[in-house]
C-alpha positions in Angstrom: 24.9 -31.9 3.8 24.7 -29.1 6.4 21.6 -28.3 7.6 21.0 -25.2 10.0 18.0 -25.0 12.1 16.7 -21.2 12.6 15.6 -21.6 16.0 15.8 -19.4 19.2 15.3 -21.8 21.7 17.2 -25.7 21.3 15.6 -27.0 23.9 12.1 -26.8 21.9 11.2 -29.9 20.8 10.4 -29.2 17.2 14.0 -28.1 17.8 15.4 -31.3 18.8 13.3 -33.3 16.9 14.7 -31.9 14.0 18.2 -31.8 14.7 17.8 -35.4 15.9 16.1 -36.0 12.5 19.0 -34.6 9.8 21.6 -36.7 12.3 19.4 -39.9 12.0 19.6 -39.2 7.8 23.8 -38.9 8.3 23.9 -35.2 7.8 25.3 -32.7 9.6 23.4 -30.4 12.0 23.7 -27.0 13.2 21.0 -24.4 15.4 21.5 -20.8 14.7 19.2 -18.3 16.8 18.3 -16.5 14.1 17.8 -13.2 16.4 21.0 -12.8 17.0 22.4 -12.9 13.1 24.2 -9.9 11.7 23.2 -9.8 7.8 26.3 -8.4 5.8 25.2 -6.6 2.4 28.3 -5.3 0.4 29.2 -5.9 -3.6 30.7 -9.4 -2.9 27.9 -10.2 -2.3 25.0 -11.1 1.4 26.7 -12.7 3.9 25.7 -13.3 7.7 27.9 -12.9 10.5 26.9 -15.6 14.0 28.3 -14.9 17.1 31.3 -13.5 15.8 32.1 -16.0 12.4 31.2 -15.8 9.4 28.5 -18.5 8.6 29.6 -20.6 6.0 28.7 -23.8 3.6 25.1 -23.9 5.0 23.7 -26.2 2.1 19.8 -26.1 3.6 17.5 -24.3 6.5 14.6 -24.9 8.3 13.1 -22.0 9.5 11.4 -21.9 12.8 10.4 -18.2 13.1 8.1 -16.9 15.8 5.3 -14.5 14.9 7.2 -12.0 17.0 10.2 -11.8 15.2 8.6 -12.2 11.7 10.3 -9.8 9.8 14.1 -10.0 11.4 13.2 -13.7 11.0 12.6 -13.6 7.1 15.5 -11.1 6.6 17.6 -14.0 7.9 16.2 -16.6 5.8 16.3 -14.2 2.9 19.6 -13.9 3.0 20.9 -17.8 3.5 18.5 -17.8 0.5 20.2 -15.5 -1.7 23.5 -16.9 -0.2 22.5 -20.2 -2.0 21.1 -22.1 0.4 17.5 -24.5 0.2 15.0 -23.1 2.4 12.4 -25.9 3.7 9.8 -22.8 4.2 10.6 -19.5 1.8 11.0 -16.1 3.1 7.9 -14.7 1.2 6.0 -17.9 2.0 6.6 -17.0 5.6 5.2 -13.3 5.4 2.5 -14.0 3.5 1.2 -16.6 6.1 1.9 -14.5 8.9 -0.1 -11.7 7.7 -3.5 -12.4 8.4 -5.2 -10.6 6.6 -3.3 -11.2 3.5 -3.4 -14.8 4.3 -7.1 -15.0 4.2 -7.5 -12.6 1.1 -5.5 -15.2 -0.7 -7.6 -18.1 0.0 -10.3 -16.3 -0.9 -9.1 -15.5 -4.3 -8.3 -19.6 -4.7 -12.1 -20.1 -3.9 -11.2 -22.1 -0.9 -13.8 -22.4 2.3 -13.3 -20.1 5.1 -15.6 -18.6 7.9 -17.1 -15.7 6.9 -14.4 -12.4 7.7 -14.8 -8.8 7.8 -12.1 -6.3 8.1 -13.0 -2.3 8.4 -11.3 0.9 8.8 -13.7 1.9 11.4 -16.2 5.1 11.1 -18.2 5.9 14.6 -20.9 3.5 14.9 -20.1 1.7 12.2 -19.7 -2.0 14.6 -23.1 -3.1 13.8 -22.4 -2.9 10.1 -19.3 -4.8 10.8 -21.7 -7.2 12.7 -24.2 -7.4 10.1 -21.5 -8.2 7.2 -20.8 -11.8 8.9 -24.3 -12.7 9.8 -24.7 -11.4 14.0 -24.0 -13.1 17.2 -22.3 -14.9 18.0 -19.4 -13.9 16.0 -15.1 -14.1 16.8 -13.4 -11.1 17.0 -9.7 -11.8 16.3 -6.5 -9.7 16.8 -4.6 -9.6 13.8 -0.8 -10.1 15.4 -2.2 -12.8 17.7 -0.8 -16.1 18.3 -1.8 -19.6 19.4 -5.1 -18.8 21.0 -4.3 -14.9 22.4 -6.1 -12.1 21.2 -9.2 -14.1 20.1 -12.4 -13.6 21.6 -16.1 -15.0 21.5 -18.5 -12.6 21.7 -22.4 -14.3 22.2 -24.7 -11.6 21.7 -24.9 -8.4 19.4 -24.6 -6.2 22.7 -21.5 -8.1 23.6 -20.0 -7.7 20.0 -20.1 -4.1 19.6 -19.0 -3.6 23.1 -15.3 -5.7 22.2 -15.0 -4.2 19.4 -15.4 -0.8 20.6 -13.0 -1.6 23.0 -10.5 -3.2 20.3 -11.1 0.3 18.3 -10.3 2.3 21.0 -7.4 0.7 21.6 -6.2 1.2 17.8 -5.8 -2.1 17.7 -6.5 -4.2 14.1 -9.1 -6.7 14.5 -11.2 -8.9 11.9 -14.8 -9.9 12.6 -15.5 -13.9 11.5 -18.8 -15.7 11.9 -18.9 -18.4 14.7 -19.2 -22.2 13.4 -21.7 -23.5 15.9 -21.1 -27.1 14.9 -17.9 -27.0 15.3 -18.4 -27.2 18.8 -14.9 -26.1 20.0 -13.0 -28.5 17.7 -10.7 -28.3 14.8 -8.4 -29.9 12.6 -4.5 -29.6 11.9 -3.1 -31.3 8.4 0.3 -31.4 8.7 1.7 -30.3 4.8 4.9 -31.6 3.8 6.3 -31.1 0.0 2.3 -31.3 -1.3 1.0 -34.2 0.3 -0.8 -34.2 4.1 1.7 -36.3 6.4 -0.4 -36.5 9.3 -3.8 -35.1 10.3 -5.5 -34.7 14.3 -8.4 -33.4 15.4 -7.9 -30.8 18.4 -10.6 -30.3 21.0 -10.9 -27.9 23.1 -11.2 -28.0 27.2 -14.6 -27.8 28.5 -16.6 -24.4 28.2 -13.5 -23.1 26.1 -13.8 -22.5 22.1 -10.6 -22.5 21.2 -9.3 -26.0 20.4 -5.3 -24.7 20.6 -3.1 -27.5 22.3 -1.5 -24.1 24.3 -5.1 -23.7 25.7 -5.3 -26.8 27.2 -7.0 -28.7 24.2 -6.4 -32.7 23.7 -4.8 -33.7 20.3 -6.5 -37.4 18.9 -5.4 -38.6 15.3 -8.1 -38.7 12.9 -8.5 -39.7 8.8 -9.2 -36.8 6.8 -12.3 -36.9 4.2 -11.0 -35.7 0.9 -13.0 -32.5 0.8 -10.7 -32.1 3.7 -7.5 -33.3 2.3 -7.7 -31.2 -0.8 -8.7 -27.8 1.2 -5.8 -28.5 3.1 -3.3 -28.8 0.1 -4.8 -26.0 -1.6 -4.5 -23.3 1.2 -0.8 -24.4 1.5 -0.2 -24.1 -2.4 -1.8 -21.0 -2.4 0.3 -19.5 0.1 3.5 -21.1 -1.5 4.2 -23.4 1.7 5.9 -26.8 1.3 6.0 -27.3 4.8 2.3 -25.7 6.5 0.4 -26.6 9.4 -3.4 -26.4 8.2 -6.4 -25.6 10.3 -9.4 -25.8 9.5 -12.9 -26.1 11.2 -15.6 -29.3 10.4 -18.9 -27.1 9.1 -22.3 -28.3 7.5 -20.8 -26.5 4.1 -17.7 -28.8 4.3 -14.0 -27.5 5.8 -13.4 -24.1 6.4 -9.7 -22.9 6.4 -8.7 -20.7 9.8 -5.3 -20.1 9.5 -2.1 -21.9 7.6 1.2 -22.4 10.0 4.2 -21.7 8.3 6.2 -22.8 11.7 3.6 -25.4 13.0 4.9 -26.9 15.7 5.4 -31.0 15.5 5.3 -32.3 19.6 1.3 -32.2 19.0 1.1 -33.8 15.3 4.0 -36.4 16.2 2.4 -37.4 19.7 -1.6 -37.5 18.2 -0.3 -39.6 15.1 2.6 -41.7 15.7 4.1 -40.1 12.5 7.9 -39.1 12.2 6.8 -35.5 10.6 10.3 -34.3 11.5 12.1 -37.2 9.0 9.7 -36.6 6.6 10.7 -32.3 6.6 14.2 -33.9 6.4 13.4 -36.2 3.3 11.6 -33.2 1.4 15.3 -31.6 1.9 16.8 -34.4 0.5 14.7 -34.4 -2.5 14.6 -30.3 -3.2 18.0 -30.8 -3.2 18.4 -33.1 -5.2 16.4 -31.9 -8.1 17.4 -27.8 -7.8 20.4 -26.7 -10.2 24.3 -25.7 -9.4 24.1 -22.2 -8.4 21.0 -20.7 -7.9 20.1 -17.9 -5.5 16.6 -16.9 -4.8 15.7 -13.1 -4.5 
């Protein structure tokens, strides 16, 4: 079997984990930079075009798409999709878990636990309604396009509160308002989703005096057993978004886990080193057995 890898940098180490991975399971492997693709659409049907050649007898992907080149990024897997090929993560999957808005409306709908979120097209002086609707200060403002860590801030008081989001208004910029989980205190939890079960779970703390727990922050990464209030919030975000492969996060609350954000490109150096787990052979395996089971000529649209 062929296996590409949609990655724009080999020297990642989700990368090379991976590619390591579908060699270790005697298949063939293969990174294309998915940036650089040129997507053919004629009546003989999608093609894509990589660095001059035709791409060709890719039986399986594994998108790694960064939030910066989302949509250019699901074009490409979009198209190896309708070309035939078994994507580990699907294209809509991908945009509905990069939208974050969307993201969160959905688990809402599937009566999952989340913080408390508020999202406004914003009237003059209408930030301490906005403030009201999540219960005060201290409160997280949140860009919406923001990635591991940026664009989120902590804002402790009321005063502070409408003065960020004033700012983030201003600066027509698309924010949501979340309540701050106090007991949390700066830590959260990843659950590692592979083909409906939880592969590997750790709990992420963050540095001292900082409230985001991200590993890019400078947070430590420890293994840790999930309750199963936690274990079934986790598989439920990731079904609800469509994602066989999802990196959950969620935050430890007096009312039980609250979903943050579900990964559809979660990376695996923090997971593998916390746990001990071979997450990248078990991405591999869920390959093996998709394609197994899916029939002679398919295409997805």
């Amino acid at each position: 079997m062929k296996i590409a890898i949609l990655s724009r940098n080999p020297y990642l180490y989700s990368t090379r984990r991976l590619f390591e991975a579908i060699q270790k399971a005697g298949h063939e492997a293969i990174i294309v930079n998915h940036s650089i693709c040129d997507l053919i659409i004629e009546q003989e049907g999608p093609s894509i075009i990589y660095k001059g050649e035709k791409l060709t007898d890719v039986d399986a992907i594994i998108p790694r798409i960064g939030a910066s080149v989302t949509f250019y990024g699901t074009a490409v897997v979009r198209q190896f999709e309708l070309m035939g090929a078994f994507s580990a993560v699907h294209s809509q999957a991908i945009v509905r878990s990069r939208d974050k808005l969307r993201s969160l409306q959905i688990l809402s709908s599937a009566g999952l636990g989340m913080p408390k979120t508020a999202f406004t097209n914003f009237s003059k002086g209408g930030e301490k309604q906005i403030i009201e609707h999540v219960g005060g200060a201290p409160l997280i403002i949140k860009l919406l396009e923001g990635t591991q860590g940026l664009g989120v801030v902590l804002a402790e008081t009321r005063k502070a509160s409408q003065s960020v989001i004033e700012a983030f208004h201003g600066l027509k910029a698309r924010i949501i308002i979340q309540e701050f989980i106090k007991e949390a205190k700066g830590a959260d939890i990843r659950a590692f989703i592979v083909n409906g079960k939880v592969v590997g779970a750790m709990k992420r703390q963050g540095a001292e005096g900082e409230f985001r727990s991200n590993l890019h922050r400078g947070g430590k990464a420890t293994i840790i057993k999930l309750s199963r209030a936690e274990k079934q919030a986790a598989l439920g975000a990731a079904k609800a978004l469509g994602l066989d492969v999802a990196g959950v996060d969620m935050l430890q609350s007096a009312r039980g886990p609250l979903i943050l954000e579900v990964n559809s490109s979660p990376g695996l150096e923090g997971i593998e080193k916390a746990t001990g787990i071979d997450v990248a052979g078990a991405i591999i395996k869920f390959i093996e057995d998709g394609m197994n089971k899916r029939p002679l000529n398919i295409s997805s649209q």
